[in-house]
C-alpha positions as CSV (number, residue, x, y, z in Angstrom):
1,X,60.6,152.2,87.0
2,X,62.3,150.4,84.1
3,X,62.8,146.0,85.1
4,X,65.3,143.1,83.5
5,X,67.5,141.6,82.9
6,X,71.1,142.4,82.2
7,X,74.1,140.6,80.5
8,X,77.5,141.5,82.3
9,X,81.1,140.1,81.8
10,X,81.9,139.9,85.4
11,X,85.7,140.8,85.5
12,X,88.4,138.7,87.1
13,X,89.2,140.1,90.9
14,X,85.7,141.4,92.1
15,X,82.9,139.6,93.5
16,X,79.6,139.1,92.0
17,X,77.9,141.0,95.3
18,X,80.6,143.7,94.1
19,X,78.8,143.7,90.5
20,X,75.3,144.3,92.3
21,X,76.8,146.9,94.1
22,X,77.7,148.8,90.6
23,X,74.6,148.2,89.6
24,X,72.7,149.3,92.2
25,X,74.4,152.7,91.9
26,X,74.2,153.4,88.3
27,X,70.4,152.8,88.4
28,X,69.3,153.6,91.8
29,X,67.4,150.5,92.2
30,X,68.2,148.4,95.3
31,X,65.8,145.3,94.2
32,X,68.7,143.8,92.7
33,X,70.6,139.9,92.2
34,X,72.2,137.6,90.4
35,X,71.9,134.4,88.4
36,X,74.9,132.4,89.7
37,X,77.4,133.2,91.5
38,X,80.8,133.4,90.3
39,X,84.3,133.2,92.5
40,X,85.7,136.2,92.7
41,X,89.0,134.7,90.9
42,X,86.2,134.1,87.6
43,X,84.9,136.3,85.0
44,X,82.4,135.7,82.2
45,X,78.2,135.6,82.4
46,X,76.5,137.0,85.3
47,X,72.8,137.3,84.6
48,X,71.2,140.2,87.0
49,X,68.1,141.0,87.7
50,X,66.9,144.4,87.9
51,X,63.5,145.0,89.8
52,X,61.6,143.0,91.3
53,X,59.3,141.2,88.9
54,X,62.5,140.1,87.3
55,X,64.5,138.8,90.6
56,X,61.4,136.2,91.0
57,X,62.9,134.6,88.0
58,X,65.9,134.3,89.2
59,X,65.2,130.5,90.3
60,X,64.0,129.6,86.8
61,X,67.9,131.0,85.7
62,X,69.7,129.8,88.3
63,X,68.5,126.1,87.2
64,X,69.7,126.3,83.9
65,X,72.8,125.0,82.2
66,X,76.1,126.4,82.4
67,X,79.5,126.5,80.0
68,X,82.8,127.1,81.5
69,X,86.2,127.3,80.1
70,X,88.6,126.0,82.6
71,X,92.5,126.3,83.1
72,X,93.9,123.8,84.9
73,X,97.1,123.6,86.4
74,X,98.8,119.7,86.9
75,X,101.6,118.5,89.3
76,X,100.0,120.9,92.0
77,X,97.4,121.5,94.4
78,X,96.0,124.1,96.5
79,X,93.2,123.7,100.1
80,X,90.8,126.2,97.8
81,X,91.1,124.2,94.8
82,X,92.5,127.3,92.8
83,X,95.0,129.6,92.7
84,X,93.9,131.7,95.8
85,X,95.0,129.3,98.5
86,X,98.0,127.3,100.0
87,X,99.8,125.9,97.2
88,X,101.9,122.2,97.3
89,X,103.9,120.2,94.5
90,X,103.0,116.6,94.4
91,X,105.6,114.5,93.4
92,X,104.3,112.6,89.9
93,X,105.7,109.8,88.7
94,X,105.1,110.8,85.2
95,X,103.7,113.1,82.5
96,X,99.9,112.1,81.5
97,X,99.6,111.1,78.0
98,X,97.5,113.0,76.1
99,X,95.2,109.5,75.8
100,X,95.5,109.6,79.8
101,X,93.8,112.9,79.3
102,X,91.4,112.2,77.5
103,X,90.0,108.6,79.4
104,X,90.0,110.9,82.3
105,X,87.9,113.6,81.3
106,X,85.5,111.0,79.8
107,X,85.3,109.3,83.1
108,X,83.4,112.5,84.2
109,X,80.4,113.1,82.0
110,X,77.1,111.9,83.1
111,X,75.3,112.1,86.8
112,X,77.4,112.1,89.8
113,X,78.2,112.8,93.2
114,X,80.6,115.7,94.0
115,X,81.9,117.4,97.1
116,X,81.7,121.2,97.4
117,X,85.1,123.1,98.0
118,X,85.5,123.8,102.6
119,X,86.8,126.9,100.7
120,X,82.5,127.7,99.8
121,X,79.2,129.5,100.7
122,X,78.1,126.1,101.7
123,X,75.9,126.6,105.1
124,X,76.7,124.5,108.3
125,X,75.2,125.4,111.0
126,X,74.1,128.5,109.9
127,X,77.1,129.6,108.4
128,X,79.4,129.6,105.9
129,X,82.1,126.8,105.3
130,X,84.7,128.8,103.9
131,X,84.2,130.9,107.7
132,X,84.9,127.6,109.6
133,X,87.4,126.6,106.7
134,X,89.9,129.8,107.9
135,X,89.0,129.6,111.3
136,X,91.1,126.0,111.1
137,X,88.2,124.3,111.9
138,X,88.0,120.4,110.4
139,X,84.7,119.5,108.8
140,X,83.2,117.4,106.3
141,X,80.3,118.7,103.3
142,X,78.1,116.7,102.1
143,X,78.3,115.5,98.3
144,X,75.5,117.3,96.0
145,X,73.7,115.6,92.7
146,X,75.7,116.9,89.9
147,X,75.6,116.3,86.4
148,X,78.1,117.0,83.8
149,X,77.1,117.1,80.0
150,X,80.2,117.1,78.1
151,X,83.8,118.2,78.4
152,X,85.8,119.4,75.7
153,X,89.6,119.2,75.6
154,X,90.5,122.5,74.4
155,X,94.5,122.1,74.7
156,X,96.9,120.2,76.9
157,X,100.6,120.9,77.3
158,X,102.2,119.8,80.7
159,X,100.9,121.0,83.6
160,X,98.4,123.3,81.8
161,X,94.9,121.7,80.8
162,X,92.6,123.6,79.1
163,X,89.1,122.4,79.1
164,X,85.1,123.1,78.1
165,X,82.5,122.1,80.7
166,X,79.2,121.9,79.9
167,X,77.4,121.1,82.8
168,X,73.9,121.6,84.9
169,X,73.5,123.5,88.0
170,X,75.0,123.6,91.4
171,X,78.4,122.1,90.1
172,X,81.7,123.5,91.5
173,X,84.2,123.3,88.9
174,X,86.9,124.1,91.4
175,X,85.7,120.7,92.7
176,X,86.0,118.9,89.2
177,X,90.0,120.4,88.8
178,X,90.4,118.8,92.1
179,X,89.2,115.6,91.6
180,X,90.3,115.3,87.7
181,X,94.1,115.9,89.5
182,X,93.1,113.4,92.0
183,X,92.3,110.6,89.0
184,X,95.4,111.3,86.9
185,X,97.5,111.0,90.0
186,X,98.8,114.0,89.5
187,X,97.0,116.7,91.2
188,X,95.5,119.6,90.0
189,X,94.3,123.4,91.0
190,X,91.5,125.6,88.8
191,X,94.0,128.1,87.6
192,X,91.7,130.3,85.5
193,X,87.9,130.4,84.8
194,X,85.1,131.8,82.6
195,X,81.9,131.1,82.2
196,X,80.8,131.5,78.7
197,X,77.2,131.0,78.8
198,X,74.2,130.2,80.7
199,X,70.9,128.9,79.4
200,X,70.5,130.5,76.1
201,X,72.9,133.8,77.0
202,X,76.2,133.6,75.9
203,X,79.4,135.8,76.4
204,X,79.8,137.6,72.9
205,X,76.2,139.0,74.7
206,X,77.5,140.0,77.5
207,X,78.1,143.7,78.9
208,X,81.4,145.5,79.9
209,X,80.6,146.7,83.2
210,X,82.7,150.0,82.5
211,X,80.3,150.8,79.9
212,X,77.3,151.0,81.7
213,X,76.1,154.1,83.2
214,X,73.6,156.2,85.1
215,X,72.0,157.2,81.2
216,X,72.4,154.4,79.1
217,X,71.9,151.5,81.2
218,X,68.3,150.7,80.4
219,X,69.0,150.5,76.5
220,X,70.4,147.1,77.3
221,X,68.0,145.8,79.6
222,X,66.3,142.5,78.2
223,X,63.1,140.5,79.7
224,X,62.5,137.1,80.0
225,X,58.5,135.4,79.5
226,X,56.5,132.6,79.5
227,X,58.6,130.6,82.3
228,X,56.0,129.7,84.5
């Protein structure tokens, strides 16, 4: 039985468990998961693992640096922290600058604490916070380690920001929109998202899952060595 690794573009609108699914159908292998999981309202890298001597990697993956381009939309926020839940206006007092911008984003790079979205796979209690979130239930999640690298304006014209994230594992960047609205006064929901790469596998790599099929899909399987 053929093992790997495989690089897809996860589309926008499907889950990543929907992606395994795919997969699990066009090569009759049940043994298989993910590197990361990515909101169903994202697209870009999903490293799966195909077999099992590759899904015991998936730790050494799942630890790795990620790169996101984010869409952020100012002068509004939402209870997911994206375009999926309830949306409000907040009233603003004014426009950011661009400057204003650009102090902000800068006030974000390095090691910090962040709060997970309610709207998550977070576990309390056994289950899942986005469970308790839509059952109306109030609760508080615990901040996580996070670190962020670097962030790259890409383009800002009121209320859209476009940004790069580079940033290490375990950060929500539904969080980061939320709390970069929440320094510029303003607001702010994750309007779009795609991840572009993660560790050394970028997106120009990465698969259409449409093309893959029941007798081509082990031509673009991949292995990974020497990681323990």
């Amino acid at each position: 039985m053929k093992e790997g690794f495989v690089l897809i573009d996860k589309p926008k609108g499907i889950t990543s468990f929907a992606v395994i699914k795919i997969l699990r159908s066009v090569t009759g292998i049940k043994k298989i998961g993910h590197c990361g999981t990515l909101d169903p309202n994202a697209s870009g890298v999903l490293v799966c693992a195909i077999g099992r001597s590759a899904t015991r990697k998936i730790d050494y993956l799942l630890k790795k640096d990620k790169t996101y381009l984010a869409e952020l939309k100012l002068g509004e926020i939402s209870d997911t922290y994206d375009e999926e839940g309830k949306i409000e206006k907040v009233r603003i007092v004014r426009e950011p600058t661009l400057k204003k911008i650009k102090q902000v984003l800068k006030f974000f790079i390095g090691e910090q604490d962040q709060t997970p979205p309610i709207y998550s796979a977070k576990k309390i209690c056994g289950k899942k916070a986005y469970e308790l979130a839509r059952q109306g239930l109030k609760f508080k999640l615990k901040p996580n380690k996070i670190k962020i690298n670097k962030i790259k304006l890409v383009s800002y014209q009121f209320p859209i920001l476009k940004i790069e994230i580079d940033c290490g594992s375990g950060t929500y960047i539904r969080s980061l929109a939320q709390d970069i609205g929440d320094k510029l006064e303003t607001g702010a929901y994750l309007k779009n998202l795609r991840r572009t790469k993660v560790g050394a596998y970028h997106i120009r790599s990465a698969l259409d899952l449409a093309k893959l099929n029941r007798e081509n899909w082990e031509k673009y399987l991949f292995q990974i060595k020497n990681i323990f």
